[in-house]
MARTIDO-123677 format. One record per residue (C-alpha): residue number from 1; x, y, z. Coordinates in Angstrom, 2 decimals. Example, Ala and Ser with C-alpha at 12.3 -4.5 7.8 and 13.67 -1.06 7.14 Angstrom:
BEGIN
MARPA 1 12.30 -4.50 7.80
MARPA 2 13.67 -1.06 7.14
This chain:
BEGIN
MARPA 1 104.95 65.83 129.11
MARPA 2 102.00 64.75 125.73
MARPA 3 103.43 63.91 123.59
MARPA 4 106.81 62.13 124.75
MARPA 5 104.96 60.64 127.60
MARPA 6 101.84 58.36 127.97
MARPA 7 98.92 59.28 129.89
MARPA 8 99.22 58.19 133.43
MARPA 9 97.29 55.48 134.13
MARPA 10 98.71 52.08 136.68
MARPA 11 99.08 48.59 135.12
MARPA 12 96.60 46.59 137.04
MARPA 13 96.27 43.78 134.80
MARPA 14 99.49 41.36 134.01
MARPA 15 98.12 39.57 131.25
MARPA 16 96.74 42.73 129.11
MARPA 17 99.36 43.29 126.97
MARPA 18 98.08 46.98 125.91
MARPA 19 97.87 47.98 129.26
MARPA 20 101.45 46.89 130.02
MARPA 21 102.59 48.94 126.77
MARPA 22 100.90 51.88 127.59
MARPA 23 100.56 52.17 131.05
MARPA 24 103.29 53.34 133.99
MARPA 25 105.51 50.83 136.15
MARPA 26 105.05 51.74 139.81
MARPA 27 101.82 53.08 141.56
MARPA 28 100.65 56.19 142.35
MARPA 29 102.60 56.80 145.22
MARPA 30 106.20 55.76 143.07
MARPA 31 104.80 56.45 139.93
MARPA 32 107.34 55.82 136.71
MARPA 33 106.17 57.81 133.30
MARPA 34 106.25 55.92 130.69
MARPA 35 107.24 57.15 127.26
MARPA 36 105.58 57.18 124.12
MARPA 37 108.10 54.85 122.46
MARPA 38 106.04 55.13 118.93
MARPA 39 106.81 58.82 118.79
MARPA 40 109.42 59.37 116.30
MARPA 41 111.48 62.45 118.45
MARPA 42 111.65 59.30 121.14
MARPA 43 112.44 56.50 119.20
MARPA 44 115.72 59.14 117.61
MARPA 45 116.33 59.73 120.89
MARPA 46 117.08 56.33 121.96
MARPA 47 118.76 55.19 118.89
MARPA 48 121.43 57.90 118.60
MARPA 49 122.02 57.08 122.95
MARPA 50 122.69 53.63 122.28
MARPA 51 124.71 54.02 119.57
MARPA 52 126.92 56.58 120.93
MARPA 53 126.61 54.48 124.81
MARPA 54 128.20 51.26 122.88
MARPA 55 130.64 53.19 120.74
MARPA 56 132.41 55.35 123.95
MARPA 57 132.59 52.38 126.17
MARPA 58 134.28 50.19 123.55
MARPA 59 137.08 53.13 122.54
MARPA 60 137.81 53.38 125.64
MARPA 61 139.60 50.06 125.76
MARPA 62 142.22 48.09 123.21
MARPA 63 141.37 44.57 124.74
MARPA 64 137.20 44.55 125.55
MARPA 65 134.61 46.12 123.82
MARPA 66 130.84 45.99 124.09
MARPA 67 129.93 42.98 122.32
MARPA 68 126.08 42.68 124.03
MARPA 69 123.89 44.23 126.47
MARPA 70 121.21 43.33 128.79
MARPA 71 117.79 45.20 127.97
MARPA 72 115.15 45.22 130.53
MARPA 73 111.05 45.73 130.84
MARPA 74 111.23 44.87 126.91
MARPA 75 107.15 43.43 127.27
MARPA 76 106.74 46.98 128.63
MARPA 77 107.62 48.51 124.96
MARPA 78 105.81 47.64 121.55
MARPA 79 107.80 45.32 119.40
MARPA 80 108.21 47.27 116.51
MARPA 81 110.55 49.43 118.28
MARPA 82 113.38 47.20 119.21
MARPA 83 114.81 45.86 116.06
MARPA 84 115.44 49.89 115.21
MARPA 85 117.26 49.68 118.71
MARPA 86 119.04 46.49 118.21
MARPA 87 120.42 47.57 114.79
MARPA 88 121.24 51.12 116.38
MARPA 89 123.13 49.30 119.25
MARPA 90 125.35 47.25 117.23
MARPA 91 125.48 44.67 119.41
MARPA 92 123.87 40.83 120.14
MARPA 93 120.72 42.28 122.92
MARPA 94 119.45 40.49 125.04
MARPA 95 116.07 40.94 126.98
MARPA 96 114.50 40.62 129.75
MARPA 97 110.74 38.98 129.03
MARPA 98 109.42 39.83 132.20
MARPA 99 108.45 43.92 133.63
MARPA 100 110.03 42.45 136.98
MARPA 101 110.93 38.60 137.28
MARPA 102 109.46 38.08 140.53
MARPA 103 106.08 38.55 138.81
MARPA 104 106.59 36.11 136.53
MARPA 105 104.44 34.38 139.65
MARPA 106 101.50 36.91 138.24
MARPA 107 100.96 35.62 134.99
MARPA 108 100.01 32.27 133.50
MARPA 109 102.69 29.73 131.77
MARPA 110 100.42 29.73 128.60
MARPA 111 100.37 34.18 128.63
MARPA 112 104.15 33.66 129.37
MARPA 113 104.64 30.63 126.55
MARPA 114 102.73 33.02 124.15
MARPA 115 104.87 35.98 124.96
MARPA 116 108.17 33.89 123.67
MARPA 117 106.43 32.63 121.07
MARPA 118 105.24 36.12 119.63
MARPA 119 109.44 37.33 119.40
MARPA 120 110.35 34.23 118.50
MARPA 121 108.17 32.93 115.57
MARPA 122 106.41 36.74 114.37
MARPA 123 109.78 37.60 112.96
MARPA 124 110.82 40.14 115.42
MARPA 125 114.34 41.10 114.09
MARPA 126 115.59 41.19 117.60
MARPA 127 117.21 39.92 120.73
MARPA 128 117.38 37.03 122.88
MARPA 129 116.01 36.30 126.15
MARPA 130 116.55 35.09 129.41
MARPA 131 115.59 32.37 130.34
MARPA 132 113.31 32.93 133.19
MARPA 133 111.35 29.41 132.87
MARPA 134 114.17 27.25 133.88
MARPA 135 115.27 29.38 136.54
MARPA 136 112.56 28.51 139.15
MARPA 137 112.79 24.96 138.42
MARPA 138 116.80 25.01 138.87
MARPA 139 117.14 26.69 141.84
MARPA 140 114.15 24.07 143.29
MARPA 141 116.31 21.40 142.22
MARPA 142 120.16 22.56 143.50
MARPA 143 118.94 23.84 146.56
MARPA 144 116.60 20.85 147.96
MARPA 145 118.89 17.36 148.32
MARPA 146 115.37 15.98 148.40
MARPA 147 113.92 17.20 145.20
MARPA 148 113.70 14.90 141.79
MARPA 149 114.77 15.68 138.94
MARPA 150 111.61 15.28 137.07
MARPA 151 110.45 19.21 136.88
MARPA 152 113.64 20.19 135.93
MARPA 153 113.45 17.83 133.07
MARPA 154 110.17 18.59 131.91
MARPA 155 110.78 22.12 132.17
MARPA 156 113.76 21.77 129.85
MARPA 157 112.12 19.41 127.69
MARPA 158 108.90 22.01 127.25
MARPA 159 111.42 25.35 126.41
MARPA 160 113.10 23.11 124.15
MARPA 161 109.72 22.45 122.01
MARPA 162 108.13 25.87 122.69
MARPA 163 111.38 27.81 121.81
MARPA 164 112.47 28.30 118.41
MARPA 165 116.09 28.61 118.91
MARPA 166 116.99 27.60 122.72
MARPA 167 120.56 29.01 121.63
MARPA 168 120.12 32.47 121.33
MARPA 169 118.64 33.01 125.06
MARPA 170 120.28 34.21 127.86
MARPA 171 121.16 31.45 131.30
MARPA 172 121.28 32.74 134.39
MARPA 173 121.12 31.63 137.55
MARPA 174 121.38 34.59 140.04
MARPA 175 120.40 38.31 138.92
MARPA 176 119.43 41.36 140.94
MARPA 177 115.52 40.57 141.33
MARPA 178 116.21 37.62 143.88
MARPA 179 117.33 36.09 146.47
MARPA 180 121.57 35.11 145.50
MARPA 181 121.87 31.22 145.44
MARPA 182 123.79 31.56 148.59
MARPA 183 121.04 32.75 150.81
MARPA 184 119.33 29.41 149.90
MARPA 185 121.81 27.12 150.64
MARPA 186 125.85 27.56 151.85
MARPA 187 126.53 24.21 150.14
MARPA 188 129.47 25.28 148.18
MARPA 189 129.16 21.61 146.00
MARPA 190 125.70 22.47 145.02
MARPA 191 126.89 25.86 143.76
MARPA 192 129.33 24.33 142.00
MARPA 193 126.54 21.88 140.21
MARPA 194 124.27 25.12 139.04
MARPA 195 126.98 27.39 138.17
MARPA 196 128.28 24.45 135.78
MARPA 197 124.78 24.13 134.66
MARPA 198 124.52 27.94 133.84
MARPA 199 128.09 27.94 131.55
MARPA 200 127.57 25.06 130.08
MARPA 201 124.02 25.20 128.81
MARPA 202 122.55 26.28 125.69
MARPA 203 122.80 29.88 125.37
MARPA 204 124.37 32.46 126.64
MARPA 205 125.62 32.55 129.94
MARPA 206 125.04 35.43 132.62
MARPA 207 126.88 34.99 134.85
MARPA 208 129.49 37.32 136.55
MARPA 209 132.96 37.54 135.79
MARPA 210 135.48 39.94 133.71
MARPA 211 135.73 37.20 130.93
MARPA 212 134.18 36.63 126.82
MARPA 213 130.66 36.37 128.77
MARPA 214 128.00 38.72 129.66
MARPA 215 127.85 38.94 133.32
MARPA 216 126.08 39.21 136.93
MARPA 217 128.53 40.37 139.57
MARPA 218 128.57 38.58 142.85
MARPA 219 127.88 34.94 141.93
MARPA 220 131.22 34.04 141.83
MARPA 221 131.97 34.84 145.56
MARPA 222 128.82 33.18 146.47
MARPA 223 127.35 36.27 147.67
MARPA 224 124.37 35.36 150.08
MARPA 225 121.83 38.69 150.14
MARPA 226 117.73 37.89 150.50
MARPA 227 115.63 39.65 148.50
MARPA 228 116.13 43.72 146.79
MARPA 229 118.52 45.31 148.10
MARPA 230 120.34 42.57 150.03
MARPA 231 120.96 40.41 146.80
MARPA 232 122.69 43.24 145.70
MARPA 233 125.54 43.30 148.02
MARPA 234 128.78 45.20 146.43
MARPA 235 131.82 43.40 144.99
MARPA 236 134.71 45.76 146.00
MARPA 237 134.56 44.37 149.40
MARPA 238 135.83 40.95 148.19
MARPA 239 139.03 42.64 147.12
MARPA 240 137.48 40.85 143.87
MARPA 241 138.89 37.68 144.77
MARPA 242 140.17 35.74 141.51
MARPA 243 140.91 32.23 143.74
MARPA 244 137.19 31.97 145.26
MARPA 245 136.46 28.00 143.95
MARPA 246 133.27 29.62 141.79
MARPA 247 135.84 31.94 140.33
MARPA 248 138.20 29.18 139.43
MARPA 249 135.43 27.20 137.95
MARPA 250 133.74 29.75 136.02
MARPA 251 137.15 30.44 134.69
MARPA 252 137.76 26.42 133.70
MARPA 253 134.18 26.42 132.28
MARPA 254 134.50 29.65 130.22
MARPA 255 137.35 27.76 128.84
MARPA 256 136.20 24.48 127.96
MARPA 257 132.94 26.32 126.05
MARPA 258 135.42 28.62 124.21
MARPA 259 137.15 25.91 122.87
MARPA 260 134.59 23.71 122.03
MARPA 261 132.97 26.82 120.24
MARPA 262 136.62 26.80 118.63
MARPA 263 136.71 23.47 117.84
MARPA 264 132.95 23.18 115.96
MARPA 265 131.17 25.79 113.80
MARPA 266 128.11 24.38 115.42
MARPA 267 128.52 23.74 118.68
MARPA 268 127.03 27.09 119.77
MARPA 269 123.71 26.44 117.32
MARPA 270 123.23 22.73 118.55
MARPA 271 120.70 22.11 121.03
MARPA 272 121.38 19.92 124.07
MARPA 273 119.42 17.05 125.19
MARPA 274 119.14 15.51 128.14
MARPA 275 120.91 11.44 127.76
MARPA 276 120.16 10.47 131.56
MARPA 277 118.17 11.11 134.62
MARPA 278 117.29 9.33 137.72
MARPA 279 116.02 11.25 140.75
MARPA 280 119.57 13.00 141.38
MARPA 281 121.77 12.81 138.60
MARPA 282 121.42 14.59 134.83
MARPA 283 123.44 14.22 132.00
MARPA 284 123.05 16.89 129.19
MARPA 285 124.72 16.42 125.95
MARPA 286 125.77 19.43 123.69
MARPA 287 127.39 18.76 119.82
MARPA 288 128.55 15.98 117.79
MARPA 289 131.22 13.42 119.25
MARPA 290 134.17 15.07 117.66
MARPA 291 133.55 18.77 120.08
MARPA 292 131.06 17.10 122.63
MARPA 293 130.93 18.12 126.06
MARPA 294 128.85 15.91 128.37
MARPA 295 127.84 17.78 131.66
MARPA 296 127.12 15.72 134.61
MARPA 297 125.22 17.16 137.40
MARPA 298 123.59 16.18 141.10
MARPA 299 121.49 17.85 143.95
MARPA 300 123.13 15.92 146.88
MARPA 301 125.66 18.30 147.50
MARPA 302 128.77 18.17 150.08
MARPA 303 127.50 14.99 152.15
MARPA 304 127.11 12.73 148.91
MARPA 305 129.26 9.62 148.95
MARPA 306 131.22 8.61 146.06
MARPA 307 129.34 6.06 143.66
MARPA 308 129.25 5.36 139.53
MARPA 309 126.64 5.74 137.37
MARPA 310 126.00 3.54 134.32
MARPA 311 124.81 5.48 131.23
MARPA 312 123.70 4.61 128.03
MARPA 313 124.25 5.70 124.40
MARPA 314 125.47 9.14 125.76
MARPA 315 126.81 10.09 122.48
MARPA 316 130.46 9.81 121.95
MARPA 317 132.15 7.17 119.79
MARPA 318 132.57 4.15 121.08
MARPA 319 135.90 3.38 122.27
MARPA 320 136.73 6.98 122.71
MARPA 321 138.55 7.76 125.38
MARPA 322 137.05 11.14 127.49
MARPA 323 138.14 13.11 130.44
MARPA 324 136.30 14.85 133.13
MARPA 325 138.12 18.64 132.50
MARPA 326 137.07 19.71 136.02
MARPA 327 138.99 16.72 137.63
MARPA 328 141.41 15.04 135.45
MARPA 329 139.86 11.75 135.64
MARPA 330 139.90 9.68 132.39
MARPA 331 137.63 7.13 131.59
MARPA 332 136.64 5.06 128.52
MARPA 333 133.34 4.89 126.48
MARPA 334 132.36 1.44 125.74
MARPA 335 131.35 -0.19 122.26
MARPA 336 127.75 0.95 122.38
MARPA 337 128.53 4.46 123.53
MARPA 338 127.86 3.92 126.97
MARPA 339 129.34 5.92 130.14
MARPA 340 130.66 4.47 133.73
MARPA 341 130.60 8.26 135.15
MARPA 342 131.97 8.49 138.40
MARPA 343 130.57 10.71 141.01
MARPA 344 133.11 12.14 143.81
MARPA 345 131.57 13.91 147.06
MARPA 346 128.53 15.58 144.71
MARPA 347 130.72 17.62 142.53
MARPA 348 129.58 18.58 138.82
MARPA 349 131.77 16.79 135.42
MARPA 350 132.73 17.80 132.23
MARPA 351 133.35 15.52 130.30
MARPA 352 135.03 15.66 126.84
MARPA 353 137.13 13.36 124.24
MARPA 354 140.66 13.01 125.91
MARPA 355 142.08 13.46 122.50
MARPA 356 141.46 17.31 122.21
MARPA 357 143.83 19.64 124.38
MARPA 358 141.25 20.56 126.86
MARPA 359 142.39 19.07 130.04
MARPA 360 146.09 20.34 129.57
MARPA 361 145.72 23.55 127.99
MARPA 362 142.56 24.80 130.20
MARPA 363 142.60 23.51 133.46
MARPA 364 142.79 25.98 136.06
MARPA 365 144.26 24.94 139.58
């Protein structure tokens, strides 16, 4: 196999970098070579795949075309090869940090912290990535009425600072690694709170629908497997249901970010910030006033009782009148840019300036 592949040899060490370049995924009794990715007959070989693998699938339709993929093991592969792959695909890529998420348990935050930092700030002409950080502190949040908010927030707080450009990742919430959502919980209202979480935050979102967005089948029909191969349950049994309630709100929330990204050159390069948080209820803020979009959330799911929340200095104008797009319900910011948001049996808002044609032209029943 010299020279296309590398020398067998086992990664037994998660935080050697060279060993996890050079070395085989697997053990020896499910061994997978790994190739010599600095060979130039290897690297061709990859470039002239992609190239053609993006170009056939978008000729072969008039209305979608490839416009990203979704590279994995990338920390398995030295970095000098994937801007010639990125430019040879075409296309926005987007990677996957870890060599299997679930390990992401194996390695320190500072190794991991490092890793981003490395594509991020060494100018490696590249791809995004997903956002693996958040993920563990999300799903710890949305699936446990009990949990605080406080990890959540200082998770998102540290990515911001540590990240270069939070924009350009990838936010997912469910992928083919773990457990679905579902199999944690079958409250439908705290789906509905992380699947809004996952459109509507910075980045890009992975989620799993035939739309504008890059996508993980499944989530939408709150699919419910446990770990590989259950959370990988096929979709054609669904009869690929287009009125499931995740559908219809991934639909209304695909919306309401395409036409804020209409609306604002920058609303896709601004970062959001968090404006309020108690124990239970966040409030992110994303743009200026004009295309804002102020996402509510909560982790008490379908028991919660109705109740208002006073918040401060959330960002819009004062005066401005805003309406929740998820529910129709208006309200009214007051002089100092403060926010009575009202909460209605734990479901997520959207909230947006009443002025714009949001609520009429992209509401989905």
């Amino acid at each position: 196999m010299y020279p296309y592949f590398h020398s067998v040899c086992f990664i037994d060490d998660n935080n050697n970098q060279t060993k996890i370049e050079l070395c085989d995924l697997g053990n020896s009794a499910y061994p997978l070579p790994d190739l010599n990715t600095t060979q130039p007959a290897v690297r061709d070989l990859h470039t002239a795949w992609i190239k053609y693998l993006v170009s056939t699938y978008s000729s072969l339709s008039l209305t979608h075309q490839v416009d990203g993929l979704r590279v994995d093991t990338v920390r398995h592969v030295e970095k000098s090869f994937w801007p010639l792959f990125n430019d040879a695909a075409g296309v926005y890529c987007c990677m996957m940090a870890m060599w299997i998420i679930s390990a992401i348990t194996r390695i320190t935050w500072t190794v991991y912290f490092h890793m981003l930092r490395e594509y991020f700030h060494a100018k490696v002409l590249m791809m995004g990535i997903h956002k693996e950080v958040r993920y563990f502190q999300l799903v710890q949040f949305f699936t446990n009425s009990s949990a605080t908010s406080k990890n959540l927030i200082g998770q998102f707080q540290a990515q911001n600072k540590k990240c270069k450009d939070t924009t350009l990742l990838g936010s997912f919430t469910e992928n083919h690694d773990l457990p679905r959502f579902g199999n944690f919980t079958s409250d439908m209202v705290l789906a509905k709170n992380i699947v809004t979480y996952t459109m509507l935050t910075d980045g890009i979102p992975i989620s799993s629908l035939l739309t504008d967005i890059l996508v993980y089948q499944g989530q939408e029909q709150h699919f419910h497997g446990g770990t590989d191969p259950h959370d990988r349950e096929p979709l054609w049994p669904t009869n690929y249901n287009t009125s499931s309630p995740l559908y219809v709100l991934v639909k209304q929330l695909n919306a309401i970010r395409s036409l804020a990204i209409a609306r604002s050159d920058t609303y896709s390069t601004t970062q959001s910030r968090v404006v309020y948080a108690d124990d239970h209820n966040i409030a992110f803020q994303k743009s200026d006033s004009e295309s804002m979009v102020l996402m509510v959330l909560n982790n008490l799911g379908e028991r919660a009782e109705s109740y208002t929340v006073e918040m401060k200095d959330v960002g819009f104008e004062g005066g401005l009148q805003v309406t929740d797009v998820l529910s129709c319900r208006n309200a009214t910011v007051d002089y100092y840019g403060g926010l009575d948001v009202e909460f209605v049996g734990g479901l997520p808002s959207g909230l947006a300036g009443a002025d714009s044609d949001i609520s009429s032209k992209y509401q989905t029943s």
